[in-house]
C-alpha positions as CSV (number, residue, x, y, z in Angstrom):
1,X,-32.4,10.7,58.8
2,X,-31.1,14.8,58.9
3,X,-27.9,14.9,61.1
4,X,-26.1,18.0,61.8
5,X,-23.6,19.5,59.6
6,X,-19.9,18.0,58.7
7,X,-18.3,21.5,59.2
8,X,-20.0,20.8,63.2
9,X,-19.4,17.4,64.2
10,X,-15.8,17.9,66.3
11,X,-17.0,20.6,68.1
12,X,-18.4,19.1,71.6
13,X,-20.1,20.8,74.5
14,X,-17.5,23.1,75.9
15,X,-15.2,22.6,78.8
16,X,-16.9,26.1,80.4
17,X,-19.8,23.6,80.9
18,X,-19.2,20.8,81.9
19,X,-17.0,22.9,85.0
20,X,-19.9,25.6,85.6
21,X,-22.1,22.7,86.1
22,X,-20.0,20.9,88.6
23,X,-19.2,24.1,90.2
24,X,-22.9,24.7,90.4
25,X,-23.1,20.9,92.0
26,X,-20.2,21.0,94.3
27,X,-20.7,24.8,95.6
28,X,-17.6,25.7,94.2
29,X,-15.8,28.9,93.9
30,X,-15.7,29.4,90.1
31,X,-12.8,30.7,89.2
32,X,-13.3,29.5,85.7
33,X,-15.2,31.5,83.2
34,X,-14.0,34.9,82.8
35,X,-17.5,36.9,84.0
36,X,-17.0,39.4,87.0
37,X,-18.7,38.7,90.0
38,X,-19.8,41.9,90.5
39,X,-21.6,44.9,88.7
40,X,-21.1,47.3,85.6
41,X,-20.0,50.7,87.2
42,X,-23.3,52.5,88.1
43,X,-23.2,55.5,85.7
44,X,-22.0,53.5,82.8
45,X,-25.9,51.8,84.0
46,X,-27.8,54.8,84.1
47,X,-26.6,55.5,80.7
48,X,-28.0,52.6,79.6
49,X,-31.6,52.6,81.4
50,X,-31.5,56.0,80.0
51,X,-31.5,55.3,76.2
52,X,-33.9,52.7,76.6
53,X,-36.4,54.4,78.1
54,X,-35.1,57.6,75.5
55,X,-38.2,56.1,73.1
56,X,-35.4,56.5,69.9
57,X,-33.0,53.3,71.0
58,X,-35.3,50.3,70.7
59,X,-35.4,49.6,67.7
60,X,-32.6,48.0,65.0
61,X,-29.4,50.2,65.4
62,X,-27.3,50.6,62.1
63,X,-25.3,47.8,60.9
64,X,-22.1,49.0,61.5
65,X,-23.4,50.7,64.9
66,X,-24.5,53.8,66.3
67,X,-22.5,57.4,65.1
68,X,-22.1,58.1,69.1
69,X,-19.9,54.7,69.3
70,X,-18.3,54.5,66.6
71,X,-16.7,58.1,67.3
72,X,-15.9,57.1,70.5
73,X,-14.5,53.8,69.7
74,X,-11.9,56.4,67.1
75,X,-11.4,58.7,69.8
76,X,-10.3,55.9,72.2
77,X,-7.9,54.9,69.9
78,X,-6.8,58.0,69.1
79,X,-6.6,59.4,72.6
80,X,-4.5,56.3,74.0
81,X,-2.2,54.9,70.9
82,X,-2.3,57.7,68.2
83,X,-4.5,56.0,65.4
84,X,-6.3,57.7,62.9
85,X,-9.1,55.7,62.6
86,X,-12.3,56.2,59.9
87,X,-15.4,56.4,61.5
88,X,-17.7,55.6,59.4
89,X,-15.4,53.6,57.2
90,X,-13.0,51.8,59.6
91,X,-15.0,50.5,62.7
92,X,-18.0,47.3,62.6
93,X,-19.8,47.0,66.0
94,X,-20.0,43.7,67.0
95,X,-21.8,41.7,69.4
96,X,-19.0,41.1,71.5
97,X,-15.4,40.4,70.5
98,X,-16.6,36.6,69.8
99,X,-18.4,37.7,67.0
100,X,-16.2,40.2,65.9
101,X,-13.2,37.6,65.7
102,X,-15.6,35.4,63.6
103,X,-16.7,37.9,60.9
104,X,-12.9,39.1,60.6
105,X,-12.1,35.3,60.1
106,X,-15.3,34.8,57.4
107,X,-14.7,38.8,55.6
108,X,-10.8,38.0,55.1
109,X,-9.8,34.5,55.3
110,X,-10.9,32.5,52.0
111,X,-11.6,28.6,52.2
112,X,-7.8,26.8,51.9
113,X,-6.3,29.6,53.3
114,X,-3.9,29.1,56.1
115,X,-4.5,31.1,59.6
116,X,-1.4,31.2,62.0
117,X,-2.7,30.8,66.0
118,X,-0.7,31.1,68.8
119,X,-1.7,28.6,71.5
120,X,-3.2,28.3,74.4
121,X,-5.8,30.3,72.6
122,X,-9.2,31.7,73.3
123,X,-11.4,28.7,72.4
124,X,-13.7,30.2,69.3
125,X,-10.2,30.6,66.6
126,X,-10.1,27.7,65.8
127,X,-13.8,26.3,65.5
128,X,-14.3,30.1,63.3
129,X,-11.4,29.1,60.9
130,X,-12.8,25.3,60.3
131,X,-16.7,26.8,59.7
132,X,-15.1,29.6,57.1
133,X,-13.7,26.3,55.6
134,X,-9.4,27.7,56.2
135,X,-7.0,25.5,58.1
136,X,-5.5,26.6,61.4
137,X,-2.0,26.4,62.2
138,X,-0.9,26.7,65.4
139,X,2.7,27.8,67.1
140,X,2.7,27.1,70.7
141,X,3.9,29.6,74.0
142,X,6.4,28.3,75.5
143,X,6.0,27.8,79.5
144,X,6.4,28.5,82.1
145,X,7.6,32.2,80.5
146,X,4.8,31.8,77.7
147,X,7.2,32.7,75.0
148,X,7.7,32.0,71.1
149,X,10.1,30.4,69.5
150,X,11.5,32.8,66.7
151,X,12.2,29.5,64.7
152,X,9.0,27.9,65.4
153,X,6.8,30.7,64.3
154,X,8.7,31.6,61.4
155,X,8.2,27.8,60.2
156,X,4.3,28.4,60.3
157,X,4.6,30.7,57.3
158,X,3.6,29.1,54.2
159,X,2.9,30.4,50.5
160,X,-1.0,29.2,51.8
161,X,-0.9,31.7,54.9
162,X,-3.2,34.4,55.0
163,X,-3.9,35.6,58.2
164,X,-2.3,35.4,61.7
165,X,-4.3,36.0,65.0
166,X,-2.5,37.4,67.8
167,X,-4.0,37.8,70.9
168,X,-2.6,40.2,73.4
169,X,-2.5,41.1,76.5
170,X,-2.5,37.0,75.9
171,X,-5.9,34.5,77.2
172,X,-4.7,32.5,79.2
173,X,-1.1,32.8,79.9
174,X,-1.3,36.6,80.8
175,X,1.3,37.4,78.8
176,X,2.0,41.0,77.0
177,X,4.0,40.5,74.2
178,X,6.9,42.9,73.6
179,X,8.3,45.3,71.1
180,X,10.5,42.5,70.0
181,X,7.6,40.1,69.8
182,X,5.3,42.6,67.7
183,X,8.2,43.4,65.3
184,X,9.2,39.9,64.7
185,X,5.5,39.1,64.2
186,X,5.0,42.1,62.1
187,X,8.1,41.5,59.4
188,X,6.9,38.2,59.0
189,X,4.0,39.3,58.2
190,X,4.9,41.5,55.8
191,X,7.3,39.6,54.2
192,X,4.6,37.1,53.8
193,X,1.8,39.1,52.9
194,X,-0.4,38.0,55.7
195,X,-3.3,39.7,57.3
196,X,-3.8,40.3,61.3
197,X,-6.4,39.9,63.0
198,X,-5.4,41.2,66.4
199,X,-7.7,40.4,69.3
200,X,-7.0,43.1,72.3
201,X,-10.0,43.1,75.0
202,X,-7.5,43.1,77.8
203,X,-5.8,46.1,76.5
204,X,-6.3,48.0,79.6
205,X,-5.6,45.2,82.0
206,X,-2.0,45.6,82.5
207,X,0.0,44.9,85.5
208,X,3.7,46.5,86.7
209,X,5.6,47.7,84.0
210,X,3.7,45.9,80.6
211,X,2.5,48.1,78.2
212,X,0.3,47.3,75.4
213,X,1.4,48.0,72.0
214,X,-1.2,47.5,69.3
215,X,0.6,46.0,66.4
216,X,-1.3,48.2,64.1
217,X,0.8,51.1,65.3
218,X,4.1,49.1,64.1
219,X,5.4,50.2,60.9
220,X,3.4,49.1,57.7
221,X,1.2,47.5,60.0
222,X,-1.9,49.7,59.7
223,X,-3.3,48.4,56.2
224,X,-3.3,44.8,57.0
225,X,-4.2,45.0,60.6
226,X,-7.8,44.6,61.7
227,X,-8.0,44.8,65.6
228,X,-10.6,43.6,67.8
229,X,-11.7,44.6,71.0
230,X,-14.6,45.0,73.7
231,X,-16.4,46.9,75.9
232,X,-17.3,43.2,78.1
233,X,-13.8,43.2,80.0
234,X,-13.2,46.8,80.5
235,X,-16.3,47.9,81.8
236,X,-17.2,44.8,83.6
237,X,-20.2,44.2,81.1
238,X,-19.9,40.9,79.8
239,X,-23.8,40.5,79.3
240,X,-24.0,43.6,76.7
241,X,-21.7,41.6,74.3
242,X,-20.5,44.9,72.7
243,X,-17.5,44.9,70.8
244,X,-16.0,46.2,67.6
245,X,-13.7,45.8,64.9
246,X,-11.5,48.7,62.9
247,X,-9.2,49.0,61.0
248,X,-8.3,50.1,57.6
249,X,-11.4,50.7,55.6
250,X,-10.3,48.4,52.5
251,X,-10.1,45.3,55.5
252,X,-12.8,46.5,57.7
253,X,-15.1,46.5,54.3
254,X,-14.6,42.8,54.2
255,X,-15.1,42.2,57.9
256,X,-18.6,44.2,57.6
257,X,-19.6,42.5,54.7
258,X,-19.5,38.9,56.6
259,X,-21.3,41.0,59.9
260,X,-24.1,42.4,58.2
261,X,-25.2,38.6,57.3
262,X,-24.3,37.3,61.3
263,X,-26.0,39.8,63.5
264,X,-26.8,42.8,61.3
265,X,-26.7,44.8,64.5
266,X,-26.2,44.9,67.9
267,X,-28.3,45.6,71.0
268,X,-29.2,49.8,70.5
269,X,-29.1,51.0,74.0
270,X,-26.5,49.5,75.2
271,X,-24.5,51.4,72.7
272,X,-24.7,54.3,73.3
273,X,-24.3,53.7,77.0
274,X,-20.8,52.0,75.5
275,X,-19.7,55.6,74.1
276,X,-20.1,57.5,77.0
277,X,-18.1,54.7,78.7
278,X,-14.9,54.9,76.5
279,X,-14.7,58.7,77.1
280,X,-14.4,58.3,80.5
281,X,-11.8,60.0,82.0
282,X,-8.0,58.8,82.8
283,X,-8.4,58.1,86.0
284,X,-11.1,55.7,85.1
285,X,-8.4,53.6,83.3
286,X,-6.3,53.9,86.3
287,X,-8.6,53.0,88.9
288,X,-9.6,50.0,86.8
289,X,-6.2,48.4,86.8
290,X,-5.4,49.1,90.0
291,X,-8.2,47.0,91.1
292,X,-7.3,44.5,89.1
293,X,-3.9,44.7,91.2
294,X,-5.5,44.0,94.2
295,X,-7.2,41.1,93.1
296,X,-3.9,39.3,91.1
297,X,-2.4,39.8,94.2
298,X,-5.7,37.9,95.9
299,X,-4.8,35.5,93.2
300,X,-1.5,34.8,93.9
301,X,-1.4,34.5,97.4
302,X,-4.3,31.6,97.3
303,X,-2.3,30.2,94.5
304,X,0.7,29.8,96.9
305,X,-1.4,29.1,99.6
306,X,-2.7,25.5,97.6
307,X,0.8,25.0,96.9
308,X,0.8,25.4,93.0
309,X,3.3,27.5,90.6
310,X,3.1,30.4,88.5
311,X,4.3,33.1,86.5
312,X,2.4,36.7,87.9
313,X,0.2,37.5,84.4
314,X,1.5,41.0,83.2
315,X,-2.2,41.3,81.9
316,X,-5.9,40.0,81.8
317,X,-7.4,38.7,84.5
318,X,-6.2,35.1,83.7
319,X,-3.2,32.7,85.6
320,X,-2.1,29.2,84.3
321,X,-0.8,28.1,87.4
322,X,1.5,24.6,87.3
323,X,0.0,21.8,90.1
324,X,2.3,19.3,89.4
325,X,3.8,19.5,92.7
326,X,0.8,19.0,94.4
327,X,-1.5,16.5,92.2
328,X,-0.5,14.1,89.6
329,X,-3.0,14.2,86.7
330,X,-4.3,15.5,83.9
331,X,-5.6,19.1,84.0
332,X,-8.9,17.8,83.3
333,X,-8.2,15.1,86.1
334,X,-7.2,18.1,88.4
335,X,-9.8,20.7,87.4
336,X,-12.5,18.1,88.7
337,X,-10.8,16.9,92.6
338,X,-9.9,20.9,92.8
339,X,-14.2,21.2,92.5
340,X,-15.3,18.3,93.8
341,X,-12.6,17.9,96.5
342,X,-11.8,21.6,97.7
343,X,-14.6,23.4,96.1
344,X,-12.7,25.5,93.5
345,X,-13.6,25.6,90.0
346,X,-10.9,26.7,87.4
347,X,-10.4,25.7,83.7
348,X,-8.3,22.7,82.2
349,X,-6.3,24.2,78.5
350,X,-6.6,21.0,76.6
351,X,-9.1,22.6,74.5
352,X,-7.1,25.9,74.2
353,X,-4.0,23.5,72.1
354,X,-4.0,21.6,69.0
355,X,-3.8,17.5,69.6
356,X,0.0,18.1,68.1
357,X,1.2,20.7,71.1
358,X,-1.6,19.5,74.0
359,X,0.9,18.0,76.4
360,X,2.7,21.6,75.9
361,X,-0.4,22.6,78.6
362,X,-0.1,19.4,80.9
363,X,0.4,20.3,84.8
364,X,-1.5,23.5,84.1
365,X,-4.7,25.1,85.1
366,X,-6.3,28.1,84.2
367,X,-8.1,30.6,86.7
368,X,-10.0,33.6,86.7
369,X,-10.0,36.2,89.3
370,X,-12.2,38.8,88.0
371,X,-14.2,38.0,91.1
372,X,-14.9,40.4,94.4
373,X,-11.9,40.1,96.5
374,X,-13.9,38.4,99.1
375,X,-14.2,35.4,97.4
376,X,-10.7,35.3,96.2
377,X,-10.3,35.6,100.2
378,X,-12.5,32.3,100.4
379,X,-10.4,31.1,97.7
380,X,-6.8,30.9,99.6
381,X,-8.7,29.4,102.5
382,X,-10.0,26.8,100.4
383,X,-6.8,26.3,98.6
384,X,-4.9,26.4,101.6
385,X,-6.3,23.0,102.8
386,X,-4.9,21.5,99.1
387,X,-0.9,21.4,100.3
388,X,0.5,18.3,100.0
């Protein structure tokens, strides 16, 4: 009798749904997959209606993507962090940052290799590094700071390590990692040999003071950083799955080489809509986080209102927040009374840890508030009713 593949048999329906079903049952208020509730701006739209209906768009774009995108995917980088990015040599368009993530992990991680990930992570590392046949191992973040130990990480290195990802503005603890962060990371990594794969779709989600600093820009950093990002989170286009990968052409090489035998290519109209969305102006960038403000804010005051605890996110539009003074459970055990109880959906991290660090995440629960700041209004009313 055919079965499915060894290399597939841990991996389980995801927690996003299992929760988006019950949310769907309970008429909940999902606060747990990380889609916006509302629209794509309307001109970044029109772009796209207009290069399908162009006649030269519909069919296969090239592998690596369009000319228009990947010049404005350089000029974006250029423009906010001072890279000198290839064009034609140092960017791969992806479908979506997912994919991206996956063909970095297959084009420069060989089978035995080691891959540093700092947990909670995004839930497709660790499945991407078993299929490309490498071992994961994982350093946890610290709450309820979300912080490294120096000692901790530094004990991850092996002579068997080969690439670390690092994931910042940081899903889901909404943390922004420091100067002191990056440079540790980055003299480990040097010392060590070790390639980054450096997943940034929330660099433009940044809250008070936190800056992003792409660890690419550190010193050295360049030729064995590839970094990852997307046009899903910034532009509120989750749908398109557009994203890219650049880098320095001898690592980008090897992350193209495993793309063009994934996807090939990427959806055509979309784009080019995509490039004349990343040279929008400044203010663009500013009015984006500053709505973002508004709804952390949303966030936080519902949040309060339930009674839990949290540390503000400096970035993303993620919060763990800590429930243990107001339900004693397992997240899992909490995600489903919040949803069948008080009609909130959020996410439970057990499958963002390894088994060795998962009761690092108990008493915590992830939620999203890239929704319309009506609902997150609906949200504190909801939670409200939740103090003990």
């Amino acid at each position: 009798m055919s079965i499915f593949a060894r290399r597939v048999a841990t991996f389980g329906t995801t927690v996003f749904t299992e929760i988006n079903a019950l949310a769907q049952q309970y008429n909940a208020l999902n606060l747990g997959q990380g889609k916006p509730d509302f629209d794509t701006p309307p001109d970044i739209v029109a772009h796209l209606a207009q290069a399908a209906q162009d006649g030269q768009y519909n069919q296969y774009a090239p592998g690596s993507g369009t000319a228009s995108l990947r010049q404005a995917i350089v000029d974006h980088s250029a423009r906010f962090y001072g890279l000198d990015i290839d064009p034609v040599k140092g960017v791969v368009v992806t479908s979506g940052a997912t994919e991206g993530i996956f063909a970095a992990i297959l084009g420069l991680v060989d089978p035995g290799d080691e891959v540093i990930v700092i947990e909670p992570f995004y839930d497709s590392y660790v499945p991407n590094i078993l299929m490309a046949n490498a071992v994961p191992v994982c350093v946890p973040l610290h709450p309820p700071t979300w912080t490294l130990d120096p000692a901790e990480l530094q004990a991850a290195f092996t002579s068997k390590t080969r690439a670390l990802i690092l994931n910042t503005p940081q899903n889901p603890s909404g943390r922004v990692f420091t100067m002191q962060e990056l440079s540790m990371i980055a003299e480990l990594c040097i010392e060590h040999d070790v390639t980054v794969i450096a997943d940034e779709v929330y660099e433009h989600l940044l809250f008070d003071s936190a800056q992003h600093i792409p660890i690419a820009t550190l010193p050295d950093m360049f030729a064995r950083t590839v970094t990852v990002s997307s046009a899903g989170k910034l532009f509120s286009a989750t749908g398109w799955k557009i994203g890219w990968v650049s880098g320095h052409p001898d690592l980008v090489d090897g992350v193209g080489r495993a793309h063009q035998f994934i996807t090939f290519a990427v959806h055509h109209p979309s784009q080019e809509a995509i490039a004349y969305a990343l040279n929008l102006p400044g203010t663009y960038y500013q009015s984006f986080q500053s709505m973002y403000a508004t709804k952390r804010q949303l966030m936080l005051d519902a949040l309060a209102a339930g009674g839990l605890k949290c540390l503000a996110p400096q970035g993303t539009y993620f919060v763990m927040a800590d429930y243990t003074d107001v339900f004693d459970g397992t997240p899992l055990e909490f995600t489903r009374y919040l949803v069948k109880e008080i009609g909130v959906a959020c996410i439970p991290p057990e499958t963002f840890y390894s088994q060795e660090h998962a009761s690092i995440g108990y008493g915590y629960a992830r939620f999203a508030f890239c929704k319309s700041d009506a609902l997150l209004a609906q949200v504190k009313e909801r939670m409200a009713t939740f103090r003990p």
